[in-house]
C-alpha positions in Angstrom: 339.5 166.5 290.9 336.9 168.4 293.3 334.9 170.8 292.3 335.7 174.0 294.6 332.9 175.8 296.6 333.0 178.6 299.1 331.2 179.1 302.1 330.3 182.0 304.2 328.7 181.2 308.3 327.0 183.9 310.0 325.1 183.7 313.3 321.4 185.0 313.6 320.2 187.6 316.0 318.0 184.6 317.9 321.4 181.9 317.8 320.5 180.2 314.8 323.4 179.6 312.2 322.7 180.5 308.4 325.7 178.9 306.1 325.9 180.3 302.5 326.9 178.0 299.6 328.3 179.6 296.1 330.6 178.4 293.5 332.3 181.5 293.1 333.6 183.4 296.1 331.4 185.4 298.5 331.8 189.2 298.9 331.5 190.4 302.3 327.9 190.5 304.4 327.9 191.9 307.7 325.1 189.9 309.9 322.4 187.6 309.1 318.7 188.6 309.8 316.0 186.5 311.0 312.4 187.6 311.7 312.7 186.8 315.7 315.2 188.2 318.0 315.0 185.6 320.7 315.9 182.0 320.6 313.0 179.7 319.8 314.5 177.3 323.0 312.7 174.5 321.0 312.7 171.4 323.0 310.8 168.5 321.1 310.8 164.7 322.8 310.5 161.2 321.4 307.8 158.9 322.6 307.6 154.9 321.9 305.4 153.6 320.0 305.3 149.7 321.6 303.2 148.2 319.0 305.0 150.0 315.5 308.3 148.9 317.8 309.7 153.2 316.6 309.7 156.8 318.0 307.7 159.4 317.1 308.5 163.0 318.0 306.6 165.7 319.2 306.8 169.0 319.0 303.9 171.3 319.7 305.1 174.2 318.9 305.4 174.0 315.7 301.9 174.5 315.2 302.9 178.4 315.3 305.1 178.0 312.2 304.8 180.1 309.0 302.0 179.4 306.8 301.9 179.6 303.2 302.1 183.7 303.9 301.5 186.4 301.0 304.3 187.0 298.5 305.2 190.1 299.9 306.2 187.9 303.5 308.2 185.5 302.0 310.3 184.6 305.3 312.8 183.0 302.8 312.9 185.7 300.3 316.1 188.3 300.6 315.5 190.7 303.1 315.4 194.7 301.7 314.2 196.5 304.4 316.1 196.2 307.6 312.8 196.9 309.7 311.3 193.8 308.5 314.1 191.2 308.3 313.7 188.0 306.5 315.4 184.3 306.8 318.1 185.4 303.8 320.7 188.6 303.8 321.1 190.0 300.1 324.5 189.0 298.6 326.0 187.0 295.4 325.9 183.5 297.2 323.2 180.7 295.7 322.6 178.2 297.8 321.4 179.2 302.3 320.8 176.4 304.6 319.9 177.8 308.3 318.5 176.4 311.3 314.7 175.7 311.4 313.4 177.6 313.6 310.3 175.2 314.6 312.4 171.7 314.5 311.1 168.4 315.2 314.7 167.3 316.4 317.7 169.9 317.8 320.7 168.7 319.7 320.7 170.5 322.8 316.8 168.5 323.1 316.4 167.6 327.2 314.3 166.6 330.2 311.5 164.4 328.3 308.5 164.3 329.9 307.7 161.1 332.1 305.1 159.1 330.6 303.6 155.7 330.4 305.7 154.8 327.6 309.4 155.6 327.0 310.4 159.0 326.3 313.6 160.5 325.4 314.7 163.5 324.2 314.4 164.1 320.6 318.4 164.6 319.9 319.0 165.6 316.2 318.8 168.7 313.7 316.0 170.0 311.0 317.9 172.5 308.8 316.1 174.7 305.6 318.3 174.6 302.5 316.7 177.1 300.3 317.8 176.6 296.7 317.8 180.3 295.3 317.0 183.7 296.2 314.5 184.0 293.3 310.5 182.8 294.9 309.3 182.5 291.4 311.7 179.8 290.4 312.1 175.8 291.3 314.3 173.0 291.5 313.9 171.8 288.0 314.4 175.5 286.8 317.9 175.8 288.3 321.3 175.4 286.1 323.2 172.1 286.1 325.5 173.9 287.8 323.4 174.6 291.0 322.2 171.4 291.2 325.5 170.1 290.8 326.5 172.6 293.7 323.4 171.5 295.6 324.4 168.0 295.9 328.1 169.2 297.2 325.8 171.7 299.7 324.1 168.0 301.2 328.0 166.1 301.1 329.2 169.2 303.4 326.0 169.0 305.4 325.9 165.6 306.2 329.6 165.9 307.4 328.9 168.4 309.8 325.9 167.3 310.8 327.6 163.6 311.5 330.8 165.1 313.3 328.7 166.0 316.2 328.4 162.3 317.5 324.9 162.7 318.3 323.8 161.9 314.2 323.0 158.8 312.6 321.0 159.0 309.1 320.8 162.9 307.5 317.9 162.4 305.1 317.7 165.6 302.7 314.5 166.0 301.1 311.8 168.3 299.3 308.1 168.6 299.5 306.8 170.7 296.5 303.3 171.5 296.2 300.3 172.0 298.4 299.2 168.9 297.7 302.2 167.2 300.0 302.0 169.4 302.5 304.1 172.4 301.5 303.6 175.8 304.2 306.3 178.3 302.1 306.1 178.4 298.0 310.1 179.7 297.9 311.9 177.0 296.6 313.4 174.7 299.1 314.1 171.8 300.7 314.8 170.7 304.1 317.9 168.2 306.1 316.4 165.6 309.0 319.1 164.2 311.0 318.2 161.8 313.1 319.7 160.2 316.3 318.6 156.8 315.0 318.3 155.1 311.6 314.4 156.2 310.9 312.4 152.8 309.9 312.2 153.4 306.1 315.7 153.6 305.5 316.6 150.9 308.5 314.2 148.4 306.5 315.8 149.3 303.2 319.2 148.9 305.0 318.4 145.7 305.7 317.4 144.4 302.4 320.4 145.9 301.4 322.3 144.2 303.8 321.1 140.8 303.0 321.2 141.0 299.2 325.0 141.8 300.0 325.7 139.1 302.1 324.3 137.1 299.3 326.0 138.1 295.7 328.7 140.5 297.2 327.6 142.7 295.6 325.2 146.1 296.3 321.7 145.8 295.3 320.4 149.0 294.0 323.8 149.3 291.1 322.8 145.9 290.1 318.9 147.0 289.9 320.2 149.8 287.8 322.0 147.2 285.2 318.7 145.3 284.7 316.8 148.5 284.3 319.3 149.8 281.9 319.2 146.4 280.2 315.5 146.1 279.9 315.2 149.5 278.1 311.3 150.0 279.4 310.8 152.0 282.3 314.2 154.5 281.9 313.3 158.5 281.9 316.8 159.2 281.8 320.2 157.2 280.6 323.7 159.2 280.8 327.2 157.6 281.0 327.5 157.9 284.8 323.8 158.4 286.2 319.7 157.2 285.4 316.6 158.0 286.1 313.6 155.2 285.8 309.9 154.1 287.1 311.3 151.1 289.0 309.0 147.9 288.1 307.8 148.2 291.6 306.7 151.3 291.7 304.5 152.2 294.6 303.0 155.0 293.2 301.8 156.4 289.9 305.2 158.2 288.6 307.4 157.4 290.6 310.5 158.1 290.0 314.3 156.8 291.2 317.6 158.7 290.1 320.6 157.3 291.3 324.2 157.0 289.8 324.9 153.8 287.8 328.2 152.9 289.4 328.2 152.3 293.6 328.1 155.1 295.3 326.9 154.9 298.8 326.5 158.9 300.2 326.8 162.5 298.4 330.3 162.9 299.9 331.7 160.2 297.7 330.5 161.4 294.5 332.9 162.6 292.3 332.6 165.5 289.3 331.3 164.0 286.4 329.0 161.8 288.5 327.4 165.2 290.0 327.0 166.6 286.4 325.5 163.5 285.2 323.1 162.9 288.4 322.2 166.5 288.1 321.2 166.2 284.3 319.3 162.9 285.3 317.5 164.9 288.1 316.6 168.3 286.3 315.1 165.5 283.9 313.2 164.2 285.7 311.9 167.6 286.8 311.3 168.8 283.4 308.9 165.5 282.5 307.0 166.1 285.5 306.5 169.4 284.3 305.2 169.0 280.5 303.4 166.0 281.7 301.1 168.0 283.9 301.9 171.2 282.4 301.4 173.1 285.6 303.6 173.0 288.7 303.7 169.2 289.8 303.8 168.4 293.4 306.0 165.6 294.9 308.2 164.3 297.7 311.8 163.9 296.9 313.6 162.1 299.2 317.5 160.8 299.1 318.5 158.1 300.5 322.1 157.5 301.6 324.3 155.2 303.9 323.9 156.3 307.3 326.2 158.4 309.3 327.0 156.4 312.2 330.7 155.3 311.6 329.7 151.8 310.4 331.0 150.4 307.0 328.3 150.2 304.8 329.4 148.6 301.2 326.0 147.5 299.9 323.8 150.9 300.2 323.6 152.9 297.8 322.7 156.8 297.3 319.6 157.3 295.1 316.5 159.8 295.2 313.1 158.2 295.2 310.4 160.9 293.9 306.9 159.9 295.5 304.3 162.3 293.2 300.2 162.1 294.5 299.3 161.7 291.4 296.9 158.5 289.7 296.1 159.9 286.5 296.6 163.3 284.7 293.2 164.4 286.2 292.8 163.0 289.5 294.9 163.0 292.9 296.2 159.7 294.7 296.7 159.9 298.0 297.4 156.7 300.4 294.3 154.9 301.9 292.8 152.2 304.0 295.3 149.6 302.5 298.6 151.9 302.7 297.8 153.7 306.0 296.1 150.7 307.7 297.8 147.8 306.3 301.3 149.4 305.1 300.6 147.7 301.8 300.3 149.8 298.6 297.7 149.1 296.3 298.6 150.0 292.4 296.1 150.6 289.9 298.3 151.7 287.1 301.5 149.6 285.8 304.7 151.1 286.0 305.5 150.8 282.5 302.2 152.5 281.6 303.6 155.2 283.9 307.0 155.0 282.4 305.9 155.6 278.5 303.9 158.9 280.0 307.2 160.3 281.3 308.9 159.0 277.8 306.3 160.8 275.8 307.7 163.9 277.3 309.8 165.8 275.0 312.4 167.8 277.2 315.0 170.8 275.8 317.2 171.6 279.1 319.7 174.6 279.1 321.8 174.6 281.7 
């Protein structure tokens, strides 16, 4: 059985497209708004980096983005007064993506500039996913039902997204918090889709890859087993999705959800593995919360097989939460070792970690 959702696609005064998500239908809305009435005519470009052996993009212009405005000029709030329009039309749908308007990556990218390394243009797509029309709220504060939508809302997007040809890994993700980086408060997320497989994910791939030619089996389902079996470091067990510290944690609290069975993208989830992975996540989110017991900043970013037409039987879709934090009363952020070296330094043990997230008494309400 599916779940049903409707959607409802509009086109912005300035050619961006703004899709809304809803589980019920959508009444009628006439045009979508936007705050700029021409098109941005982004053009970002990739460079080589020769020693790191990846690309890195650049785009300039996103220097004139949004940031962190007043309340009252919320660009992703619902717009209600025509002569100031906003990102979002007023309506009964819960879930917008839209177009960034300053992207790193966007398909129609061209004419790199010539260099003295290899350039190329930076073909791909950066799309906002805004969560709710309420600015107060957040991720963790949403129903099961959203979240469970919300999931469905990344499936359809990465389908799009990889029927143009030009995509290879759709990575959606959510910075929350100043701390990480955050320019708008409004609850949101964004979409990266990539004309390559970006080198996280290609180097997780690939251990991925291995381990399967090796048991025949994927790696991460079987990770989960030995987790689940251990009992120490789980913030979340259900019958069809879990949430734990993983004994390698990299950073203080961090956090993996993932269903338990294999499941290697959002499209091939299937009902009651969406309501599960949604309780596991909003979990998670609620532990974070009573832990610091103020708004708890993070980067949440899921990982799934990559969209480039390939078989890939031994990934596996999971979240990995990467929070700042070292301690309840002082920030972590990476260093010499981590930036320099690329190897993480720990001084906290995951199951210490793990039991702070346990202590946390959580009552969720869908």
């Amino acid at each position: 059985m599916i779940d049903p959702f409707y959607t409802l696609e509009l086109d912005k005064p300035d050619g961006r497209r703004l899709t809304l998500y809803s589980r019920t239908a959508i009444a009628h809305i006439a045009s979508a708004p936007s705050p700029f009435s021409e098109p941005a005519n982004a053009n970002p470009h990739l460079r080589w980096h020769p020693l790191r052996g990846e690309w890195i993009t650049y785009a300039a212009f996103r220097q004139n983005r949004t940031f962190q405005p007043p309340p009252q000029y919320n660009p992703l709030a619902v717009t209600t007064d025509p002569a100031a329009p906003t990102e979002l039309p007023p309506g009964n749908y819960e879930i917008a993506v839209f177009d960034n308007r300053f992207p790193s990556l966007a398909l129609d990218a061209h004419d790199p500039p010539e260099l003295t390394v290899e350039t190329a243009p930076a073909t791909g797509k950066c799309e906002v996913v805004v969560f709710t029309q309420d600015p107060a709220s957040a991720l963790g504060a949403l129903s099961l039902g959203r979240i469970a939508l919300l999931f469905q809302v990344w499936g359809d997007r990465t389908g799009r997204l990889a029927s143009t040809g030009k995509i290879n890994y759709v990575l959606p993700f959510e910075n929350r918090g100043v701390e990480v980086g955050v320019t708008l408060h409004h609850p949101h997320g964004q979409i990266y889709a990539y004309p390559f497989i970006p080198p996280v994910p290609a180097r997780m791939l690939s251990q991925e890859r291995a381990y399967f030619e090796k048991h025949a089996r994927a790696m991460l389902p079987d990770m989960v087993q030995s987790e689940l079996d251990a009992g120490v470091r789980i913030i979340y067990r259900g019958p069809h999705a879990c949430a734990f510290v993983p004994a390698c944690a990299r950073y203080p609290y961090e956090v993996w959800v993932t269903p338990i069975a294999h499941v290697p993208d959002f499209a091939s989830l299937d009902e009651v593995q969406r309501a599960d992975l949604a309780l596991a996540l909003k979990t998670v989110l609620a532990k974070y919360e009573g832990l610091w017991q103020r708004p708890f900043p993070y980067l949440m970013a899921w990982y799934q097989a990559p969209t480039d037409g390939a078989p890939h039987p031994y990934t596996q879709l999971h979240a990995q939460f990467s929070p700042p934090y070292r301690t309840r009363d002082r920030l972590k952020y990476l260093a010499g070792t981590e930036l320099g070296a690329g190897m993480f330094a720990m001084d906290a043990l995951p199951e210490e970690k793990a039991a702070d997230l346990q202590a946390v008494e959580v009552k969720l309400e869908d």
